[in-house]
Steps between C-alpha positions, in 0.01 A plus 500: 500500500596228750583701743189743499277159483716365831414812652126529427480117690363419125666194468324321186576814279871431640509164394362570158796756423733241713415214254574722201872550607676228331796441740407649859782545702575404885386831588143537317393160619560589847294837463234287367533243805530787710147608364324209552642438873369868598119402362542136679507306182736267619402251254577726179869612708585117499395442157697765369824444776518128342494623148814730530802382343756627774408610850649778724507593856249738461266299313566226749427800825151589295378096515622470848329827609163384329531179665497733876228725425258195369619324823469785734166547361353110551667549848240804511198392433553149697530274227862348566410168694304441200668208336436567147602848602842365611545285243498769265710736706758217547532462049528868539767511691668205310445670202716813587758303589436553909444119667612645842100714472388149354608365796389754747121489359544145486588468870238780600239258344232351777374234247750365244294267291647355120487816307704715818720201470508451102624891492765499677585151354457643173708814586788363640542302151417833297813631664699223465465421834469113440641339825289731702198398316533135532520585860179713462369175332651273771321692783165572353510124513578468844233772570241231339416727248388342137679615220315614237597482087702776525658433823619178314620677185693795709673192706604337190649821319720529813544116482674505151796427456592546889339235719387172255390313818319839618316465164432146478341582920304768329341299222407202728327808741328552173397181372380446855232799539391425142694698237682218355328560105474883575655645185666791628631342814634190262656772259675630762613207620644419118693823565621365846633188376684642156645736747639231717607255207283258496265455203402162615283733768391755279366258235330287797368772587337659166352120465320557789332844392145458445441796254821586364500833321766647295731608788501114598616406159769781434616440886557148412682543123762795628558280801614187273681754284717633789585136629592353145162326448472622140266151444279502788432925375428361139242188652372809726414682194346278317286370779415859533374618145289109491340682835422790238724749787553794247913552517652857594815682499629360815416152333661565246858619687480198718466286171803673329727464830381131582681469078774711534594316824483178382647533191160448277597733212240394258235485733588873589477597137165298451347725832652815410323444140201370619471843746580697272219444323242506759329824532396434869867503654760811414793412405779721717825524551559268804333245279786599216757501765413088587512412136859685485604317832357147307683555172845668667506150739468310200821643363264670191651826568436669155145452503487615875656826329291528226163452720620815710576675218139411320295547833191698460603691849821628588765285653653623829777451720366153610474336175849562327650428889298146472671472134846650629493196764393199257805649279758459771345143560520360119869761477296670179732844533362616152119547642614610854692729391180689316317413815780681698432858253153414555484543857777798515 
């Protein structure tokens, strides 16, 4: 039915029979990218290219051939010194994994203003290209060309954890043109500094934020909770439900790590209750696999075991591992050894 709805060019039919298989392989998501890249809907190809769970050549060879005919065809009609036009061809081309086109259009470009500049910026850090792009950032500089929010945010996710003086550069760029209480440049800039150790930053930073939305908050809490600030996460928390900032999920894991980490037992067993009973935030297994990590660092091994065993979802791998370890640390053979059959 695929097939005949592939060959008819009837491509929403094919995606209503492609959404009813329930795991499509390698090969049926490239017929249906191959599809969409013969009618032009480049837009639908990518959609569907970023949802597959593993990629081939072929699938790879079907983006990369869409990207050429939608290029060959703006180079056509006259529309590539367009800069919007560029822009877009240049996150193309970084999309499919091809920065050597991303270049090319890049350099072909008659007028590179901030958003020619911001995609290949942007790009270059999609593909893990991070010292080119601070070099892309670097130069648009030199060029006199403003940054824009995003040219700031794609700087700083090359920035982390790489260059801290690069970063702390980029955010007084920032605070100079204005952005300084942005919220999404600040959250990025929370990011940045947890990144590059240094919570001192990161929490300077989130102060700073004018309207801090939930991203802010959790930003800030998982930070302290990587870097042993299990107090400053708890203060964070609490200033954050006064604010009447609805918790999450993600609020929840940081909250659970920041106790776990350092060594707050009963304070993980107070949030894992209180969550727990909230119907707002689900309750998954990550979040289970924190509280085992909290209790199996406490040396409470036993009722580590017996929360895995009473979980409403099923354990994996991950779980009796982060039991298997706190049971070589507190030399409990008994549990590991369970742990051990568990995980055979």
């Amino acid at each position: 039915m695929l097939s005949d709805h592939l060959k008819n060019q009837n491509l929403d039919q094919a995606h209503l029979v492609f959404n009813e298989i329930p795991f499509p392989s390698v090969d049926l998501y490239t017929m249906m990218i191959t599809g969409y890249v013969q009618i032009r809907r480049l837009d639908d190809a990518l959609k569907l290219f970023y949802e597959m769970p593993e990629k081939d050549t072929v699938s790879w060879n079907s983006m990369i051939k869409g990207c050429v005919q939608i290029h060959g065809q703006i180079v056509k009609l006259g529309y590539c010194f367009d800069e919007f036009v560029a822009a877009s061809l240049i996150t193309l081309y970084a999309n499919c994994k091809q920065m050597e086109n991303s270049y090319r259009v890049f350099n072909e470009s008659l007028h590179k203003n901030v958003v020619v500049w911001t995609a290949l910026l942007t790009g270059c850090g999609l593909n893990c290209q991070h010292e080119d792009a601070l070099k892309v950032f670097r130069d648009m500089m030199k060029w006199g060309v403003l940054p824009n929010q995003l040219s700031f945010i794609s700087g700083l996710n090359s920035c982390g954890g790489l260059d801290l003086d690069q970063g702390k550069e980029t955010q007084t760029a920032a605070v100079n043109l204005g952005f300084e209480t942005d919220v999404f440049l600040g959250n990025s800039l929370i990011v940045f500094y947890t990144k590059c150790r240094s919570m001192n930053g990161g929490v300077s930073v989130f102060k700073r934020i004018g309207d801090k939305n939930i991203v802010s908050w959790n930003s800030t809490i998982v930070g302290c909770a990587q870097h042993v600030c299990g107090m400053w996460a708890l203060t964070l928390f609490n200033r954050m439900t006064r604010t009447g900032v609805e918790p999450d999920e993600r609020t929840f894991t940081g909250l659970l790590s920041a106790c776990s980490h350092s060594g707050m037992l009963q304070k993980a067993r107070h949030f894992i209750k209180f969550f727990c009973g909230r119907k707002s935030v689900e309750v998954k297994l990550e979040h289970y696999a924190c509280m085992v990590d909290a209790l199996g660092r406490s040396g409470e091994l036993e009722e580590a075991e017996e929360l895995i065993k009473n979980m409403p979802v099923q354990a994996n791998k991950t779980v009796w591992l982060t039991l298997l370890g706190a049971c070589t640390m507190h030399c409990n053979f008994d549990v590991a050894e369970r742990a051990a059959r568990r995980i055979n």
